[in-house]
C-alpha positions as protocol buffer text, in pm:
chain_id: "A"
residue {
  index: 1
  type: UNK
  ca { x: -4876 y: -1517 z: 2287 }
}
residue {
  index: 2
  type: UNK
  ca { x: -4504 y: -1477 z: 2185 }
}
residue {
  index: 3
  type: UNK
  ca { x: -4526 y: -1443 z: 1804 }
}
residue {
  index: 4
  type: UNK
  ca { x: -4217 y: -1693 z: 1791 }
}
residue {
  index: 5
  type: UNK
  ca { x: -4398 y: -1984 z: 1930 }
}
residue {
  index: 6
  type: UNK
  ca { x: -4675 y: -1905 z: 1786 }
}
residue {
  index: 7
  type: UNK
  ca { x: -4850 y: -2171 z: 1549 }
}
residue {
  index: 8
  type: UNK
  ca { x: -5136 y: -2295 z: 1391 }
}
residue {
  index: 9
  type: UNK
  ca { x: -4980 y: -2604 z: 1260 }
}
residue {
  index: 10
  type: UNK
  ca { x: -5057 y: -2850 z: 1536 }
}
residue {
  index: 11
  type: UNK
  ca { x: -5221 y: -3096 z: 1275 }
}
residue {
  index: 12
  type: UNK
  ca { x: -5104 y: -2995 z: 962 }
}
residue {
  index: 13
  type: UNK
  ca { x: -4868 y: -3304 z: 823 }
}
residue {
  index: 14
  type: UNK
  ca { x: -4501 y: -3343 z: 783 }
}
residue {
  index: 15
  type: UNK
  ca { x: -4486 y: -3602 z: 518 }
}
residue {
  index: 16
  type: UNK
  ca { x: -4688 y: -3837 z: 626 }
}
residue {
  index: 17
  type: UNK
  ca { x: -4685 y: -3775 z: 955 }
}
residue {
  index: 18
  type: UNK
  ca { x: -4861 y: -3530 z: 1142 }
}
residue {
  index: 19
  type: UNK
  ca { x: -4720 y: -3344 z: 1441 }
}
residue {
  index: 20
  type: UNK
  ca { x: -4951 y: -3478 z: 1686 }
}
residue {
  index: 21
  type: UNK
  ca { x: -4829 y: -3825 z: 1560 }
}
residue {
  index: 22
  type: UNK
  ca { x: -4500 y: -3735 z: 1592 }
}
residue {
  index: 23
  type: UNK
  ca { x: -4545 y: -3580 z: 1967 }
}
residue {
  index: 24
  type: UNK
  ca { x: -4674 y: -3895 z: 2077 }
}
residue {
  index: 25
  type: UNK
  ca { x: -4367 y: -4079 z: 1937 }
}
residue {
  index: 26
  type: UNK
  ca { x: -4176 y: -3815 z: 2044 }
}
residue {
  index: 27
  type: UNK
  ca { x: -4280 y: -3879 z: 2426 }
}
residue {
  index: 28
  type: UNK
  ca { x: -4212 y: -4253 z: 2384 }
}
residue {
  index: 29
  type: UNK
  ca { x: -3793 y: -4160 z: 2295 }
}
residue {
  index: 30
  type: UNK
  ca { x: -3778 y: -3915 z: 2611 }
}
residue {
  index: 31
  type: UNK
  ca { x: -3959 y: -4165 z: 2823 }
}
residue {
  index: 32
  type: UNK
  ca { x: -3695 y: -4478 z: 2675 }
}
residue {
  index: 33
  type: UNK
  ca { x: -3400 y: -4235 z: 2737 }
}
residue {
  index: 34
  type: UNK
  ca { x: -3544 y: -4176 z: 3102 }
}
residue {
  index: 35
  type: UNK
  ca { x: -3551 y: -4485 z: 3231 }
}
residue {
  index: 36
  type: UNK
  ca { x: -3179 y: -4580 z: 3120 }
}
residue {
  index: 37
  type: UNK
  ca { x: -3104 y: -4252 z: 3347 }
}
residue {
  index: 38
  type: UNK
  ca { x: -3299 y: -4364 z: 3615 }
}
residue {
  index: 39
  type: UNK
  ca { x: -3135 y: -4680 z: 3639 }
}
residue {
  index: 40
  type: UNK
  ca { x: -2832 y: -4455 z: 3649 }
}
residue {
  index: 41
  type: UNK
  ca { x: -2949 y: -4302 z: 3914 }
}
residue {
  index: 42
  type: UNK
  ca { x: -2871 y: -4352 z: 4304 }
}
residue {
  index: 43
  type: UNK
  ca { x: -2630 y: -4184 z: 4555 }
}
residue {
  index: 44
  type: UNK
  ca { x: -2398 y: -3844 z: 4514 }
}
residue {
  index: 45
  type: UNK
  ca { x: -2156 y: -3940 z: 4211 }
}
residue {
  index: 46
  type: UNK
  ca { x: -1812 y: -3827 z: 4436 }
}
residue {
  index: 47
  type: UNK
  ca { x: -1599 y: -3635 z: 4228 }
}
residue {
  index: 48
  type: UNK
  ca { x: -1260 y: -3446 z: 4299 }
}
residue {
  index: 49
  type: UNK
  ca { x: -1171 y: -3193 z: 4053 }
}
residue {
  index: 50
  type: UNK
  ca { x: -1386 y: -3003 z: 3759 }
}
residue {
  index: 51
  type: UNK
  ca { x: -1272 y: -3240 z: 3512 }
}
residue {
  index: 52
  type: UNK
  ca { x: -1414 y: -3576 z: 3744 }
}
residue {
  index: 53
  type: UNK
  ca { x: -1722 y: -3408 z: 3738 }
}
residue {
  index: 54
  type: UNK
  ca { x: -1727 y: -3320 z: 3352 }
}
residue {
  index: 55
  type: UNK
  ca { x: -1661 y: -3686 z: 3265 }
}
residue {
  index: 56
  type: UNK
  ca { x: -1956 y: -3796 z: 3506 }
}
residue {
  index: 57
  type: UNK
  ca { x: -2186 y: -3534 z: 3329 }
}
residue {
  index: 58
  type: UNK
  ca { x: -2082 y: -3661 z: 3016 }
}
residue {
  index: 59
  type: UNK
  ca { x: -2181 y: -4004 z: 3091 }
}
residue {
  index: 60
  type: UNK
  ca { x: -2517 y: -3934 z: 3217 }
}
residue {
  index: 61
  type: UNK
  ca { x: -2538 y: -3739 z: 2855 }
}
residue {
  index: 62
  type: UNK
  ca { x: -2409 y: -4023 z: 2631 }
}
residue {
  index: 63
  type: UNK
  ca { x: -2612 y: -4269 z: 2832 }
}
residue {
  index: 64
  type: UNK
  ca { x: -2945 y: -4123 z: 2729 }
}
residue {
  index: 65
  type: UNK
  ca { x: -2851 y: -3986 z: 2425 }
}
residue {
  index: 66
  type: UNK
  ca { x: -2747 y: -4354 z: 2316 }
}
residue {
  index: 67
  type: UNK
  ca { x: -3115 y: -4427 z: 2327 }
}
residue {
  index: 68
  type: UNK
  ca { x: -3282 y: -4105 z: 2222 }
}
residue {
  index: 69
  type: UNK
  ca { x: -3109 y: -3963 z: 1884 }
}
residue {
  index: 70
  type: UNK
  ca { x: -3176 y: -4314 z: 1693 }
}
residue {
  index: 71
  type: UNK
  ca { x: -3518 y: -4268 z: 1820 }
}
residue {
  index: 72
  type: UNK
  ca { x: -3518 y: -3917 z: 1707 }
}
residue {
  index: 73
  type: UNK
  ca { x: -3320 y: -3879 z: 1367 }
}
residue {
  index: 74
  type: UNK
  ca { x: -3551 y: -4168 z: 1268 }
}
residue {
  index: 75
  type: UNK
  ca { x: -3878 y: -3972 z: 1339 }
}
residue {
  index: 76
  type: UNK
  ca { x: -3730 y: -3699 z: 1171 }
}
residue {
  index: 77
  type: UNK
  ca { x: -3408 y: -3805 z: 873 }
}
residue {
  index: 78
  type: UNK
  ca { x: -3374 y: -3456 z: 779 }
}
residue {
  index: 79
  type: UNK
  ca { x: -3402 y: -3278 z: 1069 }
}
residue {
  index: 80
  type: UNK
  ca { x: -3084 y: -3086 z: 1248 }
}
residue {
  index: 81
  type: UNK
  ca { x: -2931 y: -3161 z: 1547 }
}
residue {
  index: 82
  type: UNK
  ca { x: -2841 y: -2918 z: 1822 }
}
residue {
  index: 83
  type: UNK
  ca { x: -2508 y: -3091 z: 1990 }
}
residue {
  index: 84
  type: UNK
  ca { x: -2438 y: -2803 z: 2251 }
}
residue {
  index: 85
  type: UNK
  ca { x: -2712 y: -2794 z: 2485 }
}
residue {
  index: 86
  type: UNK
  ca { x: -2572 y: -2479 z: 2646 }
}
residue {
  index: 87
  type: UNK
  ca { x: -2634 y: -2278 z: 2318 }
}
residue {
  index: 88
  type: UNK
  ca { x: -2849 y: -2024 z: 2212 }
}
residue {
  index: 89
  type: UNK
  ca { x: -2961 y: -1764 z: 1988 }
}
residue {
  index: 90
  type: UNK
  ca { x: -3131 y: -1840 z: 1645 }
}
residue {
  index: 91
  type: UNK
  ca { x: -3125 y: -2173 z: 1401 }
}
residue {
  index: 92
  type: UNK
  ca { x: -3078 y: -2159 z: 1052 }
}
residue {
  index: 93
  type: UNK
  ca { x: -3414 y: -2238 z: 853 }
}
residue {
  index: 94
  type: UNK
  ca { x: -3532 y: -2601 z: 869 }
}
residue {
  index: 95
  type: UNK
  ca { x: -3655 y: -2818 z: 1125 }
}
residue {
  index: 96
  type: UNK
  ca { x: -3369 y: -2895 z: 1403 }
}
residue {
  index: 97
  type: UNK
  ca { x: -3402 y: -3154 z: 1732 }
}
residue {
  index: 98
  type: UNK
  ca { x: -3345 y: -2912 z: 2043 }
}
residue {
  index: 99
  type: UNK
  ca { x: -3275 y: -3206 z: 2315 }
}
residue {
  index: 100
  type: UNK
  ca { x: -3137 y: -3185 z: 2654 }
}
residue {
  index: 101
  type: UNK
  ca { x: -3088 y: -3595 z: 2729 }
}
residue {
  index: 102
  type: UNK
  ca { x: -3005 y: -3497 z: 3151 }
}
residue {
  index: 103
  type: UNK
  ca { x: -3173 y: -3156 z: 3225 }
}
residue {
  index: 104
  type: UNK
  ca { x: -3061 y: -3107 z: 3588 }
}
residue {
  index: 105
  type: UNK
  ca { x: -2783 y: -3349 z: 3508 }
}
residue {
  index: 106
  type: UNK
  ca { x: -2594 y: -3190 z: 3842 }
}
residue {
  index: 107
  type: UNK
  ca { x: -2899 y: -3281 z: 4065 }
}
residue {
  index: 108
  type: UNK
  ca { x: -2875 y: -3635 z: 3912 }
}
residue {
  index: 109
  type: UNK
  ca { x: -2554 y: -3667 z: 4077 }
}
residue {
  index: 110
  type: UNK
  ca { x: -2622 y: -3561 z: 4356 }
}
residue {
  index: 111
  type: UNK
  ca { x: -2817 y: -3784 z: 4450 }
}
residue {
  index: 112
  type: UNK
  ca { x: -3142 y: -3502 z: 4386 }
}
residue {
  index: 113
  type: UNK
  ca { x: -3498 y: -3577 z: 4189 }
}
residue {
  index: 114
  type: UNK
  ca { x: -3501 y: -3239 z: 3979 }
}
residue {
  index: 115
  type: UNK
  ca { x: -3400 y: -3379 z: 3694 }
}
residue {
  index: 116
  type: UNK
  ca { x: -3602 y: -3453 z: 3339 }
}
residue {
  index: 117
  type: UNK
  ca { x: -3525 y: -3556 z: 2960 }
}
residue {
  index: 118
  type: UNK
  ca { x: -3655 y: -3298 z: 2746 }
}
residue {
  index: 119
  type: UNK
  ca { x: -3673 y: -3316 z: 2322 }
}
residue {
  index: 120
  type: UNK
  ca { x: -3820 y: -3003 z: 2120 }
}
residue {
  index: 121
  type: UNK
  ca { x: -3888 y: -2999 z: 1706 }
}
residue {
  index: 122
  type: UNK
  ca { x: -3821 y: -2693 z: 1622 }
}
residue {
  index: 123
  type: UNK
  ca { x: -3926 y: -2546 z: 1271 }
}
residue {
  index: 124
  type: UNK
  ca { x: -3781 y: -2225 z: 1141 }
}
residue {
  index: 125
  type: UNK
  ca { x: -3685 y: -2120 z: 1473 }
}
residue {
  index: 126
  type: UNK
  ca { x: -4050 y: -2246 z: 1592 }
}
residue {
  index: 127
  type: UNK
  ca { x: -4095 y: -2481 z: 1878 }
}
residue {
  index: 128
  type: UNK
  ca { x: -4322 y: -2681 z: 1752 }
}
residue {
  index: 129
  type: UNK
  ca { x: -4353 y: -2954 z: 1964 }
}
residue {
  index: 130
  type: UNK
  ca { x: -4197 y: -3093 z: 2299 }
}
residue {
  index: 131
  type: UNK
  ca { x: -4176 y: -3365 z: 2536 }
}
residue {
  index: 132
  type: UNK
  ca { x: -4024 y: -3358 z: 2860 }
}
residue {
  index: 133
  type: UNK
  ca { x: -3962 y: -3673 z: 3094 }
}
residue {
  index: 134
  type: UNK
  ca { x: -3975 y: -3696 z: 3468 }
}
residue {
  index: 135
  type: UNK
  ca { x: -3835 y: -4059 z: 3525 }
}
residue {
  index: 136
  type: UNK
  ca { x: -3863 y: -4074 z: 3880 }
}
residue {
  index: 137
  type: UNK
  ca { x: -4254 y: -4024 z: 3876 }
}
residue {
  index: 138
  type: UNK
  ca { x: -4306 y: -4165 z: 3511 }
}
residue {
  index: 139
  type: UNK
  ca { x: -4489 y: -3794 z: 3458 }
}
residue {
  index: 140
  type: UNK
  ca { x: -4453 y: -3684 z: 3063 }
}
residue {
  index: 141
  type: UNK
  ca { x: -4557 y: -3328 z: 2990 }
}
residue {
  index: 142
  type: UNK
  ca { x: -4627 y: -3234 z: 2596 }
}
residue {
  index: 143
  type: UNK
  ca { x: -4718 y: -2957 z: 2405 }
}
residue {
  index: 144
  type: UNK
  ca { x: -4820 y: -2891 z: 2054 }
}
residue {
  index: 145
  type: UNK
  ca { x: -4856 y: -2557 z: 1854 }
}
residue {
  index: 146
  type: UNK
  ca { x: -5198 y: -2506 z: 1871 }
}
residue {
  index: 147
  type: UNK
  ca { x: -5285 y: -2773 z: 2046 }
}
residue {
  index: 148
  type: UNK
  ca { x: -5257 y: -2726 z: 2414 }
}
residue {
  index: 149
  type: UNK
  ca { x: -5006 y: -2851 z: 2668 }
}
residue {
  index: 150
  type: UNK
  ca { x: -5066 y: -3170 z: 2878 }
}
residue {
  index: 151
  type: UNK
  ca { x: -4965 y: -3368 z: 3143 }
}
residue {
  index: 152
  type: UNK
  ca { x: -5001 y: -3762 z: 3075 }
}
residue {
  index: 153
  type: UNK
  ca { x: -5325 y: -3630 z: 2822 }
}
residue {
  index: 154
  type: UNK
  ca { x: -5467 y: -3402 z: 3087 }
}
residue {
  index: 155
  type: UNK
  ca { x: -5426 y: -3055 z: 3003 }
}
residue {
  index: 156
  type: UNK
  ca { x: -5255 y: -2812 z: 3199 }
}
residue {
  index: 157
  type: UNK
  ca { x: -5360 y: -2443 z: 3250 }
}
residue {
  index: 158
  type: UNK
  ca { x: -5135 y: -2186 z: 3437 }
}
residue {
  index: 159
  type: UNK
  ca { x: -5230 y: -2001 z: 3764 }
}
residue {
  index: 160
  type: UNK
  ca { x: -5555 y: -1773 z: 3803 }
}
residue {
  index: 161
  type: UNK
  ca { x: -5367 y: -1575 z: 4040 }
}
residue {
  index: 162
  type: UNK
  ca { x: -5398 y: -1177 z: 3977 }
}
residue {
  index: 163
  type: UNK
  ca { x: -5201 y: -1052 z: 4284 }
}
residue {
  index: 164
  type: UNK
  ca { x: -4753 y: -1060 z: 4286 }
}
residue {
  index: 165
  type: UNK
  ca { x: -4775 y: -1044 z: 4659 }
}
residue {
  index: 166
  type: UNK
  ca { x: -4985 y: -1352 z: 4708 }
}
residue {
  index: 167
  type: UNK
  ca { x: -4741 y: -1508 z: 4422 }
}
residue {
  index: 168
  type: UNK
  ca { x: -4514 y: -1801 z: 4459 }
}
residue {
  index: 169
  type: UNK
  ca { x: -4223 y: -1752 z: 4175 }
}
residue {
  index: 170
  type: UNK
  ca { x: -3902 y: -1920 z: 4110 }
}
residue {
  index: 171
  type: UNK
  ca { x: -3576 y: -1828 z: 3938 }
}
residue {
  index: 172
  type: UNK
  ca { x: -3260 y: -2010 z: 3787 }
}
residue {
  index: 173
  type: UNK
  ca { x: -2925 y: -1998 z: 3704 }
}
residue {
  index: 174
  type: UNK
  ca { x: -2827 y: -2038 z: 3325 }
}
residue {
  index: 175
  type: UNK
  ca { x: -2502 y: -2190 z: 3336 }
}
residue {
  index: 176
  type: UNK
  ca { x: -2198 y: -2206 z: 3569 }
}
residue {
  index: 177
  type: UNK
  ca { x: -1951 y: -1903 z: 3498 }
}
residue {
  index: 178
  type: UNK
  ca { x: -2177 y: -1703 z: 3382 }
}
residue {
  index: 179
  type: UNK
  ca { x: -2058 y: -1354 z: 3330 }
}
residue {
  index: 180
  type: UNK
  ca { x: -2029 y: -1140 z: 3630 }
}
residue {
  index: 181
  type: UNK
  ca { x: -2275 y: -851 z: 3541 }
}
residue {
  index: 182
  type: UNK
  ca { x: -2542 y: -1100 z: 3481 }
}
residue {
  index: 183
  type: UNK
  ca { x: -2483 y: -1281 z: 3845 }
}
residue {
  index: 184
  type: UNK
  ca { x: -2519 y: -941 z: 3974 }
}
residue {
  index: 185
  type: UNK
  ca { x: -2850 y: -896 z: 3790 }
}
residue {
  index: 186
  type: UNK
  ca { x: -2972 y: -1225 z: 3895 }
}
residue {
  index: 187
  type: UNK
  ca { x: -2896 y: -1128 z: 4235 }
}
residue {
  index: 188
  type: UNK
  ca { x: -3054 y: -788 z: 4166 }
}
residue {
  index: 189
  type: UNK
  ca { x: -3369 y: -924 z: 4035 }
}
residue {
  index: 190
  type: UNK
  ca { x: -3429 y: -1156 z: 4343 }
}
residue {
  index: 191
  type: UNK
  ca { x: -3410 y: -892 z: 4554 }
}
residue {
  index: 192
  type: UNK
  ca { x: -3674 y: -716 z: 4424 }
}
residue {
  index: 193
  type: UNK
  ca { x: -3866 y: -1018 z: 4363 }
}
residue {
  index: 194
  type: UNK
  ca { x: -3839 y: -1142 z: 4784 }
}
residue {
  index: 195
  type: UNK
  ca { x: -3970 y: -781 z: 4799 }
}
residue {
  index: 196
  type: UNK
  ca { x: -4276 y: -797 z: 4597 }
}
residue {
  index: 197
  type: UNK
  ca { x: -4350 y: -1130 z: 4572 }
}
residue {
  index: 198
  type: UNK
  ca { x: -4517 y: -1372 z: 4800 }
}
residue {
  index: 199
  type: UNK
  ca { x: -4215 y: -1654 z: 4795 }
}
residue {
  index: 200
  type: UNK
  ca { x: -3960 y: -1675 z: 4600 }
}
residue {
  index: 201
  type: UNK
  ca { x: -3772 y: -2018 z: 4463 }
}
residue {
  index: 202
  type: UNK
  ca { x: -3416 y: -1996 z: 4309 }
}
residue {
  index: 203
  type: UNK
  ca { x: -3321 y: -2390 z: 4189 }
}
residue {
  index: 204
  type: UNK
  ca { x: -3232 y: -2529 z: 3867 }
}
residue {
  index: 205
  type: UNK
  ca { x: -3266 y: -2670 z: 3643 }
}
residue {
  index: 206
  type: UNK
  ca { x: -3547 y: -2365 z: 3413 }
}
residue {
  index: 207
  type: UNK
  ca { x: -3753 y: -2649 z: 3234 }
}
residue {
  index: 208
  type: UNK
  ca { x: -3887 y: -2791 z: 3603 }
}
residue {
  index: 209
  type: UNK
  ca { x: -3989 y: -2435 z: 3704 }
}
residue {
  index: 210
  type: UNK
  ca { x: -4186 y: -2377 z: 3364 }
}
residue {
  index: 211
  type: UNK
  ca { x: -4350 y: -2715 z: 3371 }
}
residue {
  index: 212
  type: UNK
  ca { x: -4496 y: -2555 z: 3756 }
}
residue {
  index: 213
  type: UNK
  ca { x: -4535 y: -2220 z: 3570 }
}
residue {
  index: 214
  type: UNK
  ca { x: -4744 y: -2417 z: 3276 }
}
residue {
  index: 215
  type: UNK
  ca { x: -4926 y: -2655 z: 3550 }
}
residue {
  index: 216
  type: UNK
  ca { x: -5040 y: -2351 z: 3785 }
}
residue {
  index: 217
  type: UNK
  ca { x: -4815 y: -2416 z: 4055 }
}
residue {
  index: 218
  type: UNK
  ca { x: -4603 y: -2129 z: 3991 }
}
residue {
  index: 219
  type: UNK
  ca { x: -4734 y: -1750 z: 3938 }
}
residue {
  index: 220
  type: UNK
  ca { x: -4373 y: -1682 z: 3722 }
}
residue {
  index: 221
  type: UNK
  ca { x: -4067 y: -1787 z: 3617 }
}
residue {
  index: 222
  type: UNK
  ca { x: -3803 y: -1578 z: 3487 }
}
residue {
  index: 223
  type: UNK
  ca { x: -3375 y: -1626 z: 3412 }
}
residue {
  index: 224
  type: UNK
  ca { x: -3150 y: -1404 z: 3285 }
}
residue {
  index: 225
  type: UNK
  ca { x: -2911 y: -1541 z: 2944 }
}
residue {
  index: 226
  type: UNK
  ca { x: -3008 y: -1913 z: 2898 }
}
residue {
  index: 227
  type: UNK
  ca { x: -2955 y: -2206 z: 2636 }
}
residue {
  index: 228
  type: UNK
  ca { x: -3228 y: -2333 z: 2379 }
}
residue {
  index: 229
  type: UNK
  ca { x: -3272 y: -2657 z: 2555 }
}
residue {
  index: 230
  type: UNK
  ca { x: -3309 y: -2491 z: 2878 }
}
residue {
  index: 231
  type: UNK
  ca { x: -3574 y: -2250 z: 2801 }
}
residue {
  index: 232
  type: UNK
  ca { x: -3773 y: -2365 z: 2477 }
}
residue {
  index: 233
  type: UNK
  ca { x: -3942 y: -2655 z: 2589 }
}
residue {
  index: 234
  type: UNK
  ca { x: -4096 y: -2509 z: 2945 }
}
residue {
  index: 235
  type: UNK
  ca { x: -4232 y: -2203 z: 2644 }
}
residue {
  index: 236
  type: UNK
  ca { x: -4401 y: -2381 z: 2446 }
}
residue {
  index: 237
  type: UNK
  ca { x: -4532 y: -2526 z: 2755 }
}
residue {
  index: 238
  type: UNK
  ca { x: -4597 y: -2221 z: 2962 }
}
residue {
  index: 239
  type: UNK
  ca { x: -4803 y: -2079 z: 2641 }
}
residue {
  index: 240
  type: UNK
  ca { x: -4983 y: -2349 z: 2487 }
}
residue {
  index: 241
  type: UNK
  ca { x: -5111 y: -2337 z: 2836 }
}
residue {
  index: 242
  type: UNK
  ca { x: -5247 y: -2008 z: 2837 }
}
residue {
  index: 243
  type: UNK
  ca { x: -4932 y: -1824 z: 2984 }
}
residue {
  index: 244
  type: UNK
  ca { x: -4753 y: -1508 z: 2906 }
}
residue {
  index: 245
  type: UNK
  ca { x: -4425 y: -1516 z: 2759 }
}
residue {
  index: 246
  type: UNK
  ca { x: -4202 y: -1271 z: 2707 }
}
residue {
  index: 247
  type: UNK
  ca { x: -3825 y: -1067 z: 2791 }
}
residue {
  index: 248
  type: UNK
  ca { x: -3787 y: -941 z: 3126 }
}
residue {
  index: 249
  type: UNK
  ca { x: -3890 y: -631 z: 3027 }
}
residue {
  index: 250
  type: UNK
  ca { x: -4213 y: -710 z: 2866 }
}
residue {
  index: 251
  type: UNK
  ca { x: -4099 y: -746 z: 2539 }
}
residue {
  index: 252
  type: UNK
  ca { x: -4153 y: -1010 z: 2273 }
}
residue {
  index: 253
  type: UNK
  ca { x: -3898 y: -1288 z: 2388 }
}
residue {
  index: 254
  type: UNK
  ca { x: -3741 y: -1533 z: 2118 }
}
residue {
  index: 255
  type: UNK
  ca { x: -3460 y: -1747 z: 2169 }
}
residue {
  index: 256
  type: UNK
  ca { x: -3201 y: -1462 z: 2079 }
}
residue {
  index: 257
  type: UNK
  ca { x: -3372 y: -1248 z: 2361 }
}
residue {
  index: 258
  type: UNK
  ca { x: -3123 y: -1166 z: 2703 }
}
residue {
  index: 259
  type: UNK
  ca { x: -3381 y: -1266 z: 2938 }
}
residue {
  index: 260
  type: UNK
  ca { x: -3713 y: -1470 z: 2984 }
}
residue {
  index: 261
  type: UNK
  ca { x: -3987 y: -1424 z: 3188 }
}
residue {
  index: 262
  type: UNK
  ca { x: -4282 y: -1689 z: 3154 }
}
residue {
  index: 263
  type: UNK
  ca { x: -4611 y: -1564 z: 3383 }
}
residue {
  index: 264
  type: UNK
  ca { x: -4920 y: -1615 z: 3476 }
}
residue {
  index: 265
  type: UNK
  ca { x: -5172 y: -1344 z: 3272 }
}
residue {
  index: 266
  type: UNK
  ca { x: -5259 y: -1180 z: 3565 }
}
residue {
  index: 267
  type: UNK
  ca { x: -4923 y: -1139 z: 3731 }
}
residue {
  index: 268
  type: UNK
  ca { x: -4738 y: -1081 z: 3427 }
}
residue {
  index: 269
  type: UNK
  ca { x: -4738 y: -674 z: 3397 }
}
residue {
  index: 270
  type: UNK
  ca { x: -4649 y: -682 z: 3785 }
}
residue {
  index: 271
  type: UNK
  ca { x: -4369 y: -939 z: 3734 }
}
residue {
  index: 272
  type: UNK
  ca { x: -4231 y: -681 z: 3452 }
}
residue {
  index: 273
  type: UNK
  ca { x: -4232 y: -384 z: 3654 }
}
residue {
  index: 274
  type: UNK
  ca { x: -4038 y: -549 z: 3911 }
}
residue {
  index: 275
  type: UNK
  ca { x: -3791 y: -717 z: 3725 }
}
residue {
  index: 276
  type: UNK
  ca { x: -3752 y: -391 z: 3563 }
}
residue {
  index: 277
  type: UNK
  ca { x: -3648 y: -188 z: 3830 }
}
């Protein structure tokens, strides 16, 4: 396990409240925020120019986050609030609300079902609990620190699968404009993945890939650069469910690291050495 999700605090209480108290009201806000976006939801959103599309993004994001940071900053007064969802890299000390209110707001409007509302505590740059909302099949999926990860209360477990070449894994792309000489390593890396691997899935948005990753439906995820919101969540996930997590190159990942890769145990050491070529 990745020493910076790593946690034996899954009980232990905030103020009166303990974290597993504060998951389950934490699931409740994504699951609110969903259903305003699902209601939102229906054919491609038509848009023109960048700056059409921007605006319809931001609505989608103002929509849901209307409904979820009341819900939030009253579960937790003093925690921080992340307002970029595209950034990364550390968090001062404290306890901050990592929340991405559309993840796979572009599939939204286009009229596509990969799409989710996701909401991570993190503490001292520690996920320490997360929620993450599928509206269009009512699915929540939740882990705690030390206390497993779960889909609707059944818990999840990631693949048995010991062989890359029998593998199904998945990639994704951070952000648009991403810089050039990590498009080229993207494109590098999938390469060598079609050649090892059994089938490979490029899509985005990263938290849907890691819920399969942290469900056993995918052998390995991994993305090159990333945000907070788009990669700590599907973590905490990946490991509370007995996944590996760690850079691309096998190296301890945290949210400052250039790369993620999130496996299966018994792929993991393959999916390294072929990411690292």
């Amino acid at each position: 396990m990745s020493a910076s999700i790593q946690s034996t605090a899954s009980t232990t209480a905030t103020g009166s409240v303990s974290d597993a108290e504060l998951l389950a009201q934490t699931a409740l806000a994504v699951g609110a925020a969903g259903s305003v976006l699902r209601d939102r939801f229906g054919g491609v959103v038509r848009h023109r120019t960048r700056e059409e599309l921007m605006s319809a993004l931001a609505a989608n994001d103002d929509a849901a986050l209307e409904v979820l940071r009341p819900r939030l900053t009253l579960l937790r007064p003093e925690a921080g609030w992340v307002e970029e969802e595209l950034d990364g890299g550390a968090l001062p000390s404290g306890e901050w609300w990592v929340v991405d209110p559309a993840e796979g707001n572009v599939n939204h409007l286009h009229g596509l079902p990969d799409w989710a509302v996701t909401a991570t505590l993190v503490r001292d740059n520690r996920p320490v609990l997360t929620a993450v909302h599928l509206p269009l099949t009512g699915e929540t999926y939740t882990a705690l620190a030390g206390g497993g990860a779960h889909l609707d209360g059944r818990p999840l477990r990631v693949s048995e699968t010991t062989d890359l070449g029998l593998s199904l894994v998945a990639t994704s792309q951070a952000r648009p404009d991403e810089d050039e000489a990590i498009v080229r390593r993207v494109g590098s890396s999938i390469t060598a993945m079609l050649l090892d691997a059994l089938v490979v899935r490029t899509s985005v948005p990263a938290t849907l890939h890691l819920l399969n990753v942290a469900a056993g439906r995918i052998d390995a995820f991994w993305q090159f650069a990333g945000a907070r919101a788009d990669l700590l969540p599907g973590a905490l996930l990946v490991t509370e469910a007995g996944g590996r997590i760690s850079d691309a190159e096998g190296r301890p990942w945290t949210p400052e690291s250039e790369s993620l890769l999130a496996a299966a145990p018994g792929v993991h050491n393959a999916a390294v050495a072929t990411l690292s070529r």
